[in-house]
mmCIF file of the N, C-alpha and C atoms, coordinates in Angstrom:
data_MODEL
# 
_entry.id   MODEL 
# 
loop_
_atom_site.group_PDB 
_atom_site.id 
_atom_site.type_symbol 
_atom_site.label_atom_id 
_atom_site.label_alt_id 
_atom_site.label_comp_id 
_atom_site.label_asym_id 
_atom_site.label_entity_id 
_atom_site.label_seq_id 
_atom_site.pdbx_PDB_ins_code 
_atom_site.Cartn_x 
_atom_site.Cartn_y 
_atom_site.Cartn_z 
_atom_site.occupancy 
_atom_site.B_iso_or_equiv 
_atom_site.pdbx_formal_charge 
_atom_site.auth_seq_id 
_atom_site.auth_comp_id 
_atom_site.auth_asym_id 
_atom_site.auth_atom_id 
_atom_site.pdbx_PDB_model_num 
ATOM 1   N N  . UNK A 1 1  ? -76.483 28.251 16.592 1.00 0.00 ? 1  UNK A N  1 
ATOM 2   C CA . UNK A 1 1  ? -75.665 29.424 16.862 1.00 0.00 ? 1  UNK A CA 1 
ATOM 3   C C  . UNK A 1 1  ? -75.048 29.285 18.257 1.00 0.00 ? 1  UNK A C  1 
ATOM 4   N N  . UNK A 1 2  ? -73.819 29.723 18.532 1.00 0.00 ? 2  UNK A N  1 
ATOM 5   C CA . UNK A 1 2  ? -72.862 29.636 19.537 1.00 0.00 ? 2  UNK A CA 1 
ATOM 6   C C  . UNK A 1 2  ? -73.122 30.365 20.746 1.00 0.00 ? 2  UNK A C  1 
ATOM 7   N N  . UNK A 1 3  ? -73.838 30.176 21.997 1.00 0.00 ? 3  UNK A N  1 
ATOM 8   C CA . UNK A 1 3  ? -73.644 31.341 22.986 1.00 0.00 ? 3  UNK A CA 1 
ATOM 9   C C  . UNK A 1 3  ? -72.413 32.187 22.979 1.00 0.00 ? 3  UNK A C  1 
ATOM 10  N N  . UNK A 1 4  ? -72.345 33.331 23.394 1.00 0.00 ? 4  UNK A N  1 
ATOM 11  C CA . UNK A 1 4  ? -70.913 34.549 23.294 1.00 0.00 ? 4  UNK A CA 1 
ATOM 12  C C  . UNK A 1 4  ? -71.102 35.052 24.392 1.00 0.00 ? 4  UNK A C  1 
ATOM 13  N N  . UNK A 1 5  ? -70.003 35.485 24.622 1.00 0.00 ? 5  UNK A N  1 
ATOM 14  C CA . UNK A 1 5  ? -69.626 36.529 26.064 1.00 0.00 ? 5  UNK A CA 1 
ATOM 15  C C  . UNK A 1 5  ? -70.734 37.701 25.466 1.00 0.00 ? 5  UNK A C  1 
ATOM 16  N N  . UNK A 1 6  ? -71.603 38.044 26.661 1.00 0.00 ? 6  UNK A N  1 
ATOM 17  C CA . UNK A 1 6  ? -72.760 39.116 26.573 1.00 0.00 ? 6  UNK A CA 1 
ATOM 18  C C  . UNK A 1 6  ? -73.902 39.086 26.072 1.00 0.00 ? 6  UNK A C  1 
ATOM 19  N N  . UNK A 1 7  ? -73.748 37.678 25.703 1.00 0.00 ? 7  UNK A N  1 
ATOM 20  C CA . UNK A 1 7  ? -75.452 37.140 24.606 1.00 0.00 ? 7  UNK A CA 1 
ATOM 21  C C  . UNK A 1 7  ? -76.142 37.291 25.976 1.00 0.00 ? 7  UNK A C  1 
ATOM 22  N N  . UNK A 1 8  ? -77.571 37.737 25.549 1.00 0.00 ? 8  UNK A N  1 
ATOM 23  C CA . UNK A 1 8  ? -78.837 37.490 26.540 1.00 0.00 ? 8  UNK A CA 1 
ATOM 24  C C  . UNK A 1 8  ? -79.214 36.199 26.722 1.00 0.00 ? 8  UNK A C  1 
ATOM 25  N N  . UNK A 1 9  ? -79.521 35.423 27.718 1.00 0.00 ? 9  UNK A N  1 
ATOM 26  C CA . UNK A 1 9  ? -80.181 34.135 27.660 1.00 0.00 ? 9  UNK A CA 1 
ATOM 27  C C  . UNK A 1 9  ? -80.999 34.228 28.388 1.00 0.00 ? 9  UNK A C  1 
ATOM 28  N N  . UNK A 1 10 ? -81.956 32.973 28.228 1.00 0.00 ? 10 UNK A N  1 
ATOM 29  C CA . UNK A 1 10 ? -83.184 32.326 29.605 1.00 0.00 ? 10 UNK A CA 1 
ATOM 30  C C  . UNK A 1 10 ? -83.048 31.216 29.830 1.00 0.00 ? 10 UNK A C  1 
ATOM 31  N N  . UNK A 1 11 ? -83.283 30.729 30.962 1.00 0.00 ? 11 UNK A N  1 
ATOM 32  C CA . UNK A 1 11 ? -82.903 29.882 31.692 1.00 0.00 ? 11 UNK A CA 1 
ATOM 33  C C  . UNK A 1 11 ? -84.165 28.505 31.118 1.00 0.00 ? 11 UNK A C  1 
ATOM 34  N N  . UNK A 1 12 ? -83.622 27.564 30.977 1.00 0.00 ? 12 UNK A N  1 
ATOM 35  C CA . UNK A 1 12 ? -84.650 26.453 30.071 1.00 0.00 ? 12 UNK A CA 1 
ATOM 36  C C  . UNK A 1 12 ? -85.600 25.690 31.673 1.00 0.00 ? 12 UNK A C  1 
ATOM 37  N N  . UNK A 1 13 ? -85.075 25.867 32.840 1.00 0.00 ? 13 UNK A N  1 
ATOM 38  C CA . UNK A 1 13 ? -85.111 25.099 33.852 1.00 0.00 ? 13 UNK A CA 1 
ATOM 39  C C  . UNK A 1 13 ? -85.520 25.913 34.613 1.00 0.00 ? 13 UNK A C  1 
ATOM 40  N N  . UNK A 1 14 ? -86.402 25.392 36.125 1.00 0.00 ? 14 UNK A N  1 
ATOM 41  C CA . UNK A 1 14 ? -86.036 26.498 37.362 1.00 0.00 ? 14 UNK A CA 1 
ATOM 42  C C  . UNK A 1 14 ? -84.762 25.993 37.730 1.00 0.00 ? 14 UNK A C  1 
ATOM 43  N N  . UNK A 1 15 ? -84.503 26.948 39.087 1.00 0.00 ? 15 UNK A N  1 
ATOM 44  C CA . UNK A 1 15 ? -83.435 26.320 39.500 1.00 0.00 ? 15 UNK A CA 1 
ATOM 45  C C  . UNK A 1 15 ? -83.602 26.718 41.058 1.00 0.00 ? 15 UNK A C  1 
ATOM 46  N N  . UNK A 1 16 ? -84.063 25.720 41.472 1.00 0.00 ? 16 UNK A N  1 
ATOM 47  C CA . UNK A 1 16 ? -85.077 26.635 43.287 1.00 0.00 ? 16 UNK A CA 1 
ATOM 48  C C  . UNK A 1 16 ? -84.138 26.277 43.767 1.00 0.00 ? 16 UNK A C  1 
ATOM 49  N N  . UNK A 1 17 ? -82.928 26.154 44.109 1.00 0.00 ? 17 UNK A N  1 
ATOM 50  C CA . UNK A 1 17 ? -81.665 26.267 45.134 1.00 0.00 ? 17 UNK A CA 1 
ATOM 51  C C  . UNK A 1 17 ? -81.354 27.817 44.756 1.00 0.00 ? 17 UNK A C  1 
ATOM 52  N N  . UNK A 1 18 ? -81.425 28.466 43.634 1.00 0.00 ? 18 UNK A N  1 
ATOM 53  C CA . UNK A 1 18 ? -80.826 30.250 43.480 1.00 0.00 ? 18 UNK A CA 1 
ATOM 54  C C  . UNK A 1 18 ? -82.476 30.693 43.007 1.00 0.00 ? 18 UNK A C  1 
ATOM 55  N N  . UNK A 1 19 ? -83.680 29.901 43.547 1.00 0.00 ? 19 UNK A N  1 
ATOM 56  C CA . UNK A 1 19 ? -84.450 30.891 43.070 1.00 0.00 ? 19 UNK A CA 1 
ATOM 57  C C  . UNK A 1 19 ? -84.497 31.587 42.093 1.00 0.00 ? 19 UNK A C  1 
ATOM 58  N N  . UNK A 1 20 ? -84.440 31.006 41.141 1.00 0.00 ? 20 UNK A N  1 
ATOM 59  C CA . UNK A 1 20 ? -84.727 31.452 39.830 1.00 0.00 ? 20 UNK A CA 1 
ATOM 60  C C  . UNK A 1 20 ? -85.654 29.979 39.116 1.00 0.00 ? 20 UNK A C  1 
ATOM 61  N N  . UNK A 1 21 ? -86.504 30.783 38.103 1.00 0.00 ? 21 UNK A N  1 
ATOM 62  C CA . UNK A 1 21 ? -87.348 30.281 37.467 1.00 0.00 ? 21 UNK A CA 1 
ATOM 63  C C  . UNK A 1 21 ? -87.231 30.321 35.915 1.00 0.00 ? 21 UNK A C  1 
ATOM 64  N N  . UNK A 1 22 ? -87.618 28.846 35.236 1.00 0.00 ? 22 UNK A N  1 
ATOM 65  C CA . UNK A 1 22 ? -87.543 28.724 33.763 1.00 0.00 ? 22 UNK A CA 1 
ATOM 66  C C  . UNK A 1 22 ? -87.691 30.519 33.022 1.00 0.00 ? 22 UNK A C  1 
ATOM 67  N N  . UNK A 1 23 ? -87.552 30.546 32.356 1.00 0.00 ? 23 UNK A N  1 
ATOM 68  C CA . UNK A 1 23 ? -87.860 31.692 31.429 1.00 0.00 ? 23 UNK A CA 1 
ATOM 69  C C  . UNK A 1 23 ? -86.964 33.166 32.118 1.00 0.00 ? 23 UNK A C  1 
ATOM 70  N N  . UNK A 1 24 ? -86.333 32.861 33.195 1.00 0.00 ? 24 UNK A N  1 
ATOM 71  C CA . UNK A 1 24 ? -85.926 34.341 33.770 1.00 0.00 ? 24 UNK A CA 1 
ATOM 72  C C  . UNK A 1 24 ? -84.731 34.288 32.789 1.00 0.00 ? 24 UNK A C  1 
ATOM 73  N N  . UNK A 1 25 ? -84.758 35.846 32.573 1.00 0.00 ? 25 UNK A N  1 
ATOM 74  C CA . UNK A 1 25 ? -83.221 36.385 31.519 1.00 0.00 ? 25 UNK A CA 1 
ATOM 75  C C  . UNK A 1 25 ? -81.966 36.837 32.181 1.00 0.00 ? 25 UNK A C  1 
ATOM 76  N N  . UNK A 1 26 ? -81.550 36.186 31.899 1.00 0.00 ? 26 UNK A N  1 
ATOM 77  C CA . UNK A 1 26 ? -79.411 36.775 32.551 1.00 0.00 ? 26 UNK A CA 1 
ATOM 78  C C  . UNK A 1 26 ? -78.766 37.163 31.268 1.00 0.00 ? 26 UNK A C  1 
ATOM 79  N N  . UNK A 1 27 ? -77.438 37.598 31.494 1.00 0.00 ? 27 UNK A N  1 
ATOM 80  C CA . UNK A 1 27 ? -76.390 37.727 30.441 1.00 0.00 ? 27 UNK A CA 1 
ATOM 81  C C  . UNK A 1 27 ? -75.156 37.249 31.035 1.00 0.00 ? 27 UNK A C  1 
ATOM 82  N N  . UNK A 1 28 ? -74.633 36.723 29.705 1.00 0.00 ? 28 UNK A N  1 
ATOM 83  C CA . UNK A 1 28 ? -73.503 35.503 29.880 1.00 0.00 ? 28 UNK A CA 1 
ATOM 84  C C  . UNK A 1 28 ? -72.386 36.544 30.097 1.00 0.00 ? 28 UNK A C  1 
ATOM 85  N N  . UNK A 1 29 ? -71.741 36.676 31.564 1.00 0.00 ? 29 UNK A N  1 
ATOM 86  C CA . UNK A 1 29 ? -70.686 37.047 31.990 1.00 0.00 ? 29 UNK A CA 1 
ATOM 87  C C  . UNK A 1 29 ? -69.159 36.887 31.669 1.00 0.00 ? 29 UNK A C  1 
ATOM 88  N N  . UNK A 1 30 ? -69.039 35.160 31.280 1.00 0.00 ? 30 UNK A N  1 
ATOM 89  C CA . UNK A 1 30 ? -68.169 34.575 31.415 1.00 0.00 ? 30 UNK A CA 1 
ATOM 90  C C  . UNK A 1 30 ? -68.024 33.220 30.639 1.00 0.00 ? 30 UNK A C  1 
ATOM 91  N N  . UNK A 1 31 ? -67.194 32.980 29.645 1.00 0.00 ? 31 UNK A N  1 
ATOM 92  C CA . UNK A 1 31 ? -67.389 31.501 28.828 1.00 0.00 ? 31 UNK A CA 1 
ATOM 93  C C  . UNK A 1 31 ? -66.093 31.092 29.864 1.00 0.00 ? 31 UNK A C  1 
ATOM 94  N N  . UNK A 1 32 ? -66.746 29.727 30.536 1.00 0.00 ? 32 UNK A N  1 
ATOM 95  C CA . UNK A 1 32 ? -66.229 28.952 30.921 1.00 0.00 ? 32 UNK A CA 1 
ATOM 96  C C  . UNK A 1 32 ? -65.587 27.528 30.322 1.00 0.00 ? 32 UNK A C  1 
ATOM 97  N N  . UNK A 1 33 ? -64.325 26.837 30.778 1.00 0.00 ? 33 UNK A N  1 
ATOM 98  C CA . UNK A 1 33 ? -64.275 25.053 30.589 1.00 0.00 ? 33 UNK A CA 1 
ATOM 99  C C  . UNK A 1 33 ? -64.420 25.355 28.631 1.00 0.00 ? 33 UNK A C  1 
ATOM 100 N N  . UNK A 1 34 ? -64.010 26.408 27.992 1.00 0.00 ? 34 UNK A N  1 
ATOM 101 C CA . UNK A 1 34 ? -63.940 26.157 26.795 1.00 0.00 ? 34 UNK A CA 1 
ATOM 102 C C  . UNK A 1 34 ? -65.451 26.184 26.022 1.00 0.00 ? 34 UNK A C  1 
ATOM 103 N N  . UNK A 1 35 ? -66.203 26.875 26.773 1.00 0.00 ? 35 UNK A N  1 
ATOM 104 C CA . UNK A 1 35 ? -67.874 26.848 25.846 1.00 0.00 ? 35 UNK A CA 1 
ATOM 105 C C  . UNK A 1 35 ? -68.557 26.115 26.555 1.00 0.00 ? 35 UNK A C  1 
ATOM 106 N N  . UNK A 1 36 ? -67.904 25.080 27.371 1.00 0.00 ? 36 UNK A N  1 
ATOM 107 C CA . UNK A 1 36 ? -68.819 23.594 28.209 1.00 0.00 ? 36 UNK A CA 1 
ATOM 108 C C  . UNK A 1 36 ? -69.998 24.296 29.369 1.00 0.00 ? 36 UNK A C  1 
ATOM 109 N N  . UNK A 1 37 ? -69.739 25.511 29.621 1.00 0.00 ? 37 UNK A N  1 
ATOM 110 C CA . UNK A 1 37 ? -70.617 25.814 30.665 1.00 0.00 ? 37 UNK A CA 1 
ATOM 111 C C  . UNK A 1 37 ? -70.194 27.561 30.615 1.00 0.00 ? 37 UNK A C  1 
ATOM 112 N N  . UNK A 1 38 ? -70.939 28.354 30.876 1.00 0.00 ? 38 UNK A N  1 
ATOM 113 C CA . UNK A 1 38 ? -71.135 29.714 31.426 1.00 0.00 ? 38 UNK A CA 1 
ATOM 114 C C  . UNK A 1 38 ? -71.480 30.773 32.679 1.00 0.00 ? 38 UNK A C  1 
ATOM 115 N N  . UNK A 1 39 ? -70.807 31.434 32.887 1.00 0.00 ? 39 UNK A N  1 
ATOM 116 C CA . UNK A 1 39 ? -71.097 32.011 33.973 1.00 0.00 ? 39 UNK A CA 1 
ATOM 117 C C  . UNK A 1 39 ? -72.642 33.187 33.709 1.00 0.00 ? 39 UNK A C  1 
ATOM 118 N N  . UNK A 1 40 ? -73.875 33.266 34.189 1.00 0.00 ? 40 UNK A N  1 
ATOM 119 C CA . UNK A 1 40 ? -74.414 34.076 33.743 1.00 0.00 ? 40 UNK A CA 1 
ATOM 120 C C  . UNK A 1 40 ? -75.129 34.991 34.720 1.00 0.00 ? 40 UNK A C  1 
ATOM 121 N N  . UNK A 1 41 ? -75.357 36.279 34.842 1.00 0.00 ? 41 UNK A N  1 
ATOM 122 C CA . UNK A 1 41 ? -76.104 36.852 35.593 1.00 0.00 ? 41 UNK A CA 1 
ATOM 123 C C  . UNK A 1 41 ? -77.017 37.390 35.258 1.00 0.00 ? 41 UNK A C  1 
ATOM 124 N N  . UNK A 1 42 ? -77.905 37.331 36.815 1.00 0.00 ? 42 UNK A N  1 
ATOM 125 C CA . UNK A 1 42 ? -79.018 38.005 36.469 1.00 0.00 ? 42 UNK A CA 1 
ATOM 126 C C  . UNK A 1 42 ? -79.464 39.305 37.100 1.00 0.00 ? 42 UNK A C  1 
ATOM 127 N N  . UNK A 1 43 ? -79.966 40.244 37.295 1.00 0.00 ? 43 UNK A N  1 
ATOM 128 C CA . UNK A 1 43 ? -80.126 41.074 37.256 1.00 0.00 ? 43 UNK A CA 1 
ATOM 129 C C  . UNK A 1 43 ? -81.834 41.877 37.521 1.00 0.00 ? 43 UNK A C  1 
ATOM 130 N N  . UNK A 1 44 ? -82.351 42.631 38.598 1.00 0.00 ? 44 UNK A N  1 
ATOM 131 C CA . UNK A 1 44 ? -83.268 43.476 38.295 1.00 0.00 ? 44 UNK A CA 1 
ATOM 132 C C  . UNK A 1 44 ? -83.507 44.395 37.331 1.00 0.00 ? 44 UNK A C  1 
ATOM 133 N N  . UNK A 1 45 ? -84.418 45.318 37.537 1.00 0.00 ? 45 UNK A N  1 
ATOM 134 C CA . UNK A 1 45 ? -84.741 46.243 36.720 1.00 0.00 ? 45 UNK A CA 1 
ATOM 135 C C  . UNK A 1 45 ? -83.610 47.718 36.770 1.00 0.00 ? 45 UNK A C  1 
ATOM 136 N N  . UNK A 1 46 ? -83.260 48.072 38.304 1.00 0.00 ? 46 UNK A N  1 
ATOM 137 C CA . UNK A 1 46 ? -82.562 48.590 38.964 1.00 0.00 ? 46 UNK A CA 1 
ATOM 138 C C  . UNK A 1 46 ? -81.120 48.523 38.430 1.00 0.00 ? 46 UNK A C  1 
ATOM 139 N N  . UNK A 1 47 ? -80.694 47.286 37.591 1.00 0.00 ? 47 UNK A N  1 
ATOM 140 C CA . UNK A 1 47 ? -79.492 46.728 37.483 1.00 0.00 ? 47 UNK A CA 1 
ATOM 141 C C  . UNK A 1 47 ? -78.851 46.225 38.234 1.00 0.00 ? 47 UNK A C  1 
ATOM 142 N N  . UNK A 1 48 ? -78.744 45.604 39.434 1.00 0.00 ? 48 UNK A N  1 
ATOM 143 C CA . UNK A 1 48 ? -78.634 45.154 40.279 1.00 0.00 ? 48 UNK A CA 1 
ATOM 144 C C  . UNK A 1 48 ? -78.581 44.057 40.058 1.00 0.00 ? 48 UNK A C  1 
ATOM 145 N N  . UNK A 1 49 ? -77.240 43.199 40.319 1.00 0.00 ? 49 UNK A N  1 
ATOM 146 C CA . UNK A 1 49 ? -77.430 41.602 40.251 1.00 0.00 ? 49 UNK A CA 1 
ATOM 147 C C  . UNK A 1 49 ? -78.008 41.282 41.668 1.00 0.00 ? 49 UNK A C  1 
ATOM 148 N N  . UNK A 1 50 ? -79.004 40.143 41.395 1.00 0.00 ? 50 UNK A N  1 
ATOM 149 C CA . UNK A 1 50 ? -79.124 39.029 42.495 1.00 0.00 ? 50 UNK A CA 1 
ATOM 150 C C  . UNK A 1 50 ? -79.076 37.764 42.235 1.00 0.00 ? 50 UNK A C  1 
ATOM 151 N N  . UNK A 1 51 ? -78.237 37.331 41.152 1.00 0.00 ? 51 UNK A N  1 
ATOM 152 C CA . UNK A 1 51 ? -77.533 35.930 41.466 1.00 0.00 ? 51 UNK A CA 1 
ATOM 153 C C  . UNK A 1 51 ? -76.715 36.132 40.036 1.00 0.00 ? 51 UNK A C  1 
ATOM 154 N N  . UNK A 1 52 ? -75.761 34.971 40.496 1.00 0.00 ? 52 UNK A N  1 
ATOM 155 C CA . UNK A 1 52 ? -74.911 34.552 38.924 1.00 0.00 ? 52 UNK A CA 1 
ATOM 156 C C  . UNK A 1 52 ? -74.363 33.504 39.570 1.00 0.00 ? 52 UNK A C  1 
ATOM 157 N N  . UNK A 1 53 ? -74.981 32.755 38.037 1.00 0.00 ? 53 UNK A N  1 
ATOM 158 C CA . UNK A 1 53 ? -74.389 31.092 38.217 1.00 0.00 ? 53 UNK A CA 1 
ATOM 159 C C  . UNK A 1 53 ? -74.049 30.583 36.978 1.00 0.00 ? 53 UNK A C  1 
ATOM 160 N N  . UNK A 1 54 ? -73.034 29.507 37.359 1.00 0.00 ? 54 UNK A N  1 
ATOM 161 C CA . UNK A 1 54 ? -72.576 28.350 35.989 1.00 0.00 ? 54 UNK A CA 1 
ATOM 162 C C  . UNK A 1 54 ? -73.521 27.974 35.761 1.00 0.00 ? 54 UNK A C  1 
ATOM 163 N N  . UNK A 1 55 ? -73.647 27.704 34.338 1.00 0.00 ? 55 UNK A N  1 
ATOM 164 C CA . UNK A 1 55 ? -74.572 26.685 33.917 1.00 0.00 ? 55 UNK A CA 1 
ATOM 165 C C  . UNK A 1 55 ? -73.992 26.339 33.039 1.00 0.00 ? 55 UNK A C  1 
ATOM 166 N N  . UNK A 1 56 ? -74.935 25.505 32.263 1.00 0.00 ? 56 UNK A N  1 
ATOM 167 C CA . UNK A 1 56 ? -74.411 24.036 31.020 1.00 0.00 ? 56 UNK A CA 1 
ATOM 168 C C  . UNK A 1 56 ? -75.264 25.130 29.872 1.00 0.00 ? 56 UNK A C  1 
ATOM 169 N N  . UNK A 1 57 ? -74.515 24.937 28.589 1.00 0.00 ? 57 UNK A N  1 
ATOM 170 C CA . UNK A 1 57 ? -75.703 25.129 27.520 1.00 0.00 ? 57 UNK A CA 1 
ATOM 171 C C  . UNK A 1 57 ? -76.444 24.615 27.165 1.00 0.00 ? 57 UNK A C  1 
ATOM 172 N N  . UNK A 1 58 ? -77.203 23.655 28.293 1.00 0.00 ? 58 UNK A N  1 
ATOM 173 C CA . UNK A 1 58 ? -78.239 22.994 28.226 1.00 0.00 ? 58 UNK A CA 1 
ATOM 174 C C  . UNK A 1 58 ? -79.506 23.627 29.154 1.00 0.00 ? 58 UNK A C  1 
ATOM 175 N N  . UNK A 1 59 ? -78.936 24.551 29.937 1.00 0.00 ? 59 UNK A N  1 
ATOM 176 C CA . UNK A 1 59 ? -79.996 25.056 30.497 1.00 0.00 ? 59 UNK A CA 1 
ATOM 177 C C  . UNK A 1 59 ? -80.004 26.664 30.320 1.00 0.00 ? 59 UNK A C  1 
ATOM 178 N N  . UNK A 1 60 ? -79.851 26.925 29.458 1.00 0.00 ? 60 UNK A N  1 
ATOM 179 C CA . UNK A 1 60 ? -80.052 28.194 28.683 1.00 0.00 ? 60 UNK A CA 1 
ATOM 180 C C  . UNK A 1 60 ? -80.578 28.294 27.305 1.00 0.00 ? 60 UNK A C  1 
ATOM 181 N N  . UNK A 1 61 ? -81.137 29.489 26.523 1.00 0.00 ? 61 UNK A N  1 
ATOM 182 C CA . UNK A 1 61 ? -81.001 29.176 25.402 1.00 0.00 ? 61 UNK A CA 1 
ATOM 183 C C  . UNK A 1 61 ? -81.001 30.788 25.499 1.00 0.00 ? 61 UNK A C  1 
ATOM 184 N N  . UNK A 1 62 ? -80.618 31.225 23.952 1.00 0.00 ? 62 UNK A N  1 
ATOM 185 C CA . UNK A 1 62 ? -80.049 32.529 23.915 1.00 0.00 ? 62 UNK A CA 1 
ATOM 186 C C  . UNK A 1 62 ? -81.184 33.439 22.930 1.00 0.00 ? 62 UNK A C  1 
ATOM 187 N N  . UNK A 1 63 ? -81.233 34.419 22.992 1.00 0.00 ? 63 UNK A N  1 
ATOM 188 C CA . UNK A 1 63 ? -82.311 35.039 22.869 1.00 0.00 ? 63 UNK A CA 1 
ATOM 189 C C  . UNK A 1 63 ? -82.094 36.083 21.948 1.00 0.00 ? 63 UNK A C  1 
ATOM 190 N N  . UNK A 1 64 ? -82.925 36.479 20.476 1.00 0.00 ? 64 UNK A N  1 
ATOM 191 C CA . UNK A 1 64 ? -82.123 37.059 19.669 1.00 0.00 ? 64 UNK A CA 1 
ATOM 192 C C  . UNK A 1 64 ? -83.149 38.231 19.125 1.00 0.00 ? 64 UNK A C  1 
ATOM 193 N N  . UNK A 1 65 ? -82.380 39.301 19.152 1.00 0.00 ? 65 UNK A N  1 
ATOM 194 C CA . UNK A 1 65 ? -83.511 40.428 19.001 1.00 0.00 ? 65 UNK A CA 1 
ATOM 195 C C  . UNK A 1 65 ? -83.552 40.571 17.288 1.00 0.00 ? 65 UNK A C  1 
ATOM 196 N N  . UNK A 1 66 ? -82.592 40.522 16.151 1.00 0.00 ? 66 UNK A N  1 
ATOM 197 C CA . UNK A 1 66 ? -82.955 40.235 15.484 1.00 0.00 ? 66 UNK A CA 1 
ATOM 198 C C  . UNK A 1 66 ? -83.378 39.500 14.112 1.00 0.00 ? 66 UNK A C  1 
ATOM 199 N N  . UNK A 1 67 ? -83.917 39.450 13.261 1.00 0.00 ? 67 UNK A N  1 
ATOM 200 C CA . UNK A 1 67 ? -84.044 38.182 12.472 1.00 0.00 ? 67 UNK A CA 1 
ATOM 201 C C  . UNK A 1 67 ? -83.138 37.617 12.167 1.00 0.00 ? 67 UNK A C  1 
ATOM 202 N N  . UNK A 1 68 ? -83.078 36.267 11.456 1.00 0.00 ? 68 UNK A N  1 
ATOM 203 C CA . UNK A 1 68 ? -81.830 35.797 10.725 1.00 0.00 ? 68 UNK A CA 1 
ATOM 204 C C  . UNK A 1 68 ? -81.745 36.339 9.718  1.00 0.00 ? 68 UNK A C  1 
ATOM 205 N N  . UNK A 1 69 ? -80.177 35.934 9.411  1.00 0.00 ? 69 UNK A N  1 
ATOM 206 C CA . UNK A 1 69 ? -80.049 36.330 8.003  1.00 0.00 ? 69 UNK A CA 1 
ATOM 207 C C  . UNK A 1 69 ? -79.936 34.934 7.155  1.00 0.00 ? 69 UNK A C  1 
ATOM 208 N N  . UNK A 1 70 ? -80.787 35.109 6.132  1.00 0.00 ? 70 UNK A N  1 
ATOM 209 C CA . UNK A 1 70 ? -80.753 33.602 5.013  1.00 0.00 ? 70 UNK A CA 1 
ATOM 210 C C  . UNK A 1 70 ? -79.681 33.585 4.324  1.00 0.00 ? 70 UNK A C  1 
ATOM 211 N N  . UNK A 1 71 ? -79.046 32.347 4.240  1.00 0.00 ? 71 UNK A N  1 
ATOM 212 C CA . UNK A 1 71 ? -77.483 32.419 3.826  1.00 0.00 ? 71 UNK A CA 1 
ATOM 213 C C  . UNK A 1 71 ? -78.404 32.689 1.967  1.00 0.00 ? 71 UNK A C  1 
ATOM 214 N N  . UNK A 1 72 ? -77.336 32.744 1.064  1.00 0.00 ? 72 UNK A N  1 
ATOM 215 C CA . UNK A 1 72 ? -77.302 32.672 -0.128 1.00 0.00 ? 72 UNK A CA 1 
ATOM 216 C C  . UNK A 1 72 ? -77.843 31.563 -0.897 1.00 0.00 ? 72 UNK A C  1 
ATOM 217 N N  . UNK A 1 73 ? -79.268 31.530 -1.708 1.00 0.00 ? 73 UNK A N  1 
ATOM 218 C CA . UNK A 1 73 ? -78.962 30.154 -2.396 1.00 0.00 ? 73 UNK A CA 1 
ATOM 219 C C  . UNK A 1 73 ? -80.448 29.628 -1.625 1.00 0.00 ? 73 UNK A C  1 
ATOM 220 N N  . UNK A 1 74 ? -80.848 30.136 -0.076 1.00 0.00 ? 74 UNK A N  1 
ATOM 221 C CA . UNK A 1 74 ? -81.943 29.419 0.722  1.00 0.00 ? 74 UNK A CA 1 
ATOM 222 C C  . UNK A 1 74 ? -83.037 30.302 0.577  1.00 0.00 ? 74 UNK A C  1 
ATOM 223 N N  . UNK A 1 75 ? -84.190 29.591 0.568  1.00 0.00 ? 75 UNK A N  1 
ATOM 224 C CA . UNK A 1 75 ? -85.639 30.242 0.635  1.00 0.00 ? 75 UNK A CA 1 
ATOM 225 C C  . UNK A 1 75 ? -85.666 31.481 1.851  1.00 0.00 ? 75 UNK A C  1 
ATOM 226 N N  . UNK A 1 76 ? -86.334 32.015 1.435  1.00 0.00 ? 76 UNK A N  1 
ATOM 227 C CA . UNK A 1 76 ? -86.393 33.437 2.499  1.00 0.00 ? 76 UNK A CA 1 
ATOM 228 C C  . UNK A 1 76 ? -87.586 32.478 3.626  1.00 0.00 ? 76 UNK A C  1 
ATOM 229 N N  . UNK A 1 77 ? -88.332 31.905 3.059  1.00 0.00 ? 77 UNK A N  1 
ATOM 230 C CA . UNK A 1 77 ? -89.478 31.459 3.920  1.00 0.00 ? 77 UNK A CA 1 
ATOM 231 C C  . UNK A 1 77 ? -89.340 29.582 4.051  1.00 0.00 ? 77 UNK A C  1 
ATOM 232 N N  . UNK A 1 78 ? -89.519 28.621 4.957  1.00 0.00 ? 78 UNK A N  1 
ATOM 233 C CA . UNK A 1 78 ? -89.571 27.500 4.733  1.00 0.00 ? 78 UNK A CA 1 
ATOM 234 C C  . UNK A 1 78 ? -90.937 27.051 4.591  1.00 0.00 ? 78 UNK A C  1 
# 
């Protein structure tokens, strides 16, 4: 599935130059370079950003609140 402008993600990596750590959650601000990379921020509880950075969709993965849907034709269960 495709990251989108506003998908939730977590970060697959730390990244101790912005202080941030594997597993912290941002939302994708900005599709950059055609999908090649994203702008994403992150955010307190407060709402408050304290950082936003490019990244690759290699160091994100996107986070999905709910189930899939089974196309037509596929087992509900594997």
């Amino acid at each position: 599935m495709k990251t989108k402008l506003l998908d939730i993600v977590a970060l697959t990596d730390d990244l101790p130059e912005y202080n941030l750590r594997r597993g912290q959650v941002g939302t994708v601000v900005e599709i950059l370079a055609g999908g090649t990379a994203f702008e994403v921020e992150f955010s307190g509880r407060d709402g408050r950003t304290y950082e936003s950075v490019g990244l690759r969709p290699d160091q994100v993965m996107t986070l999905h609140y709910e189930p899939m849907e089974v196309e037509p034709g596929q087992p509900a269960h594997a």
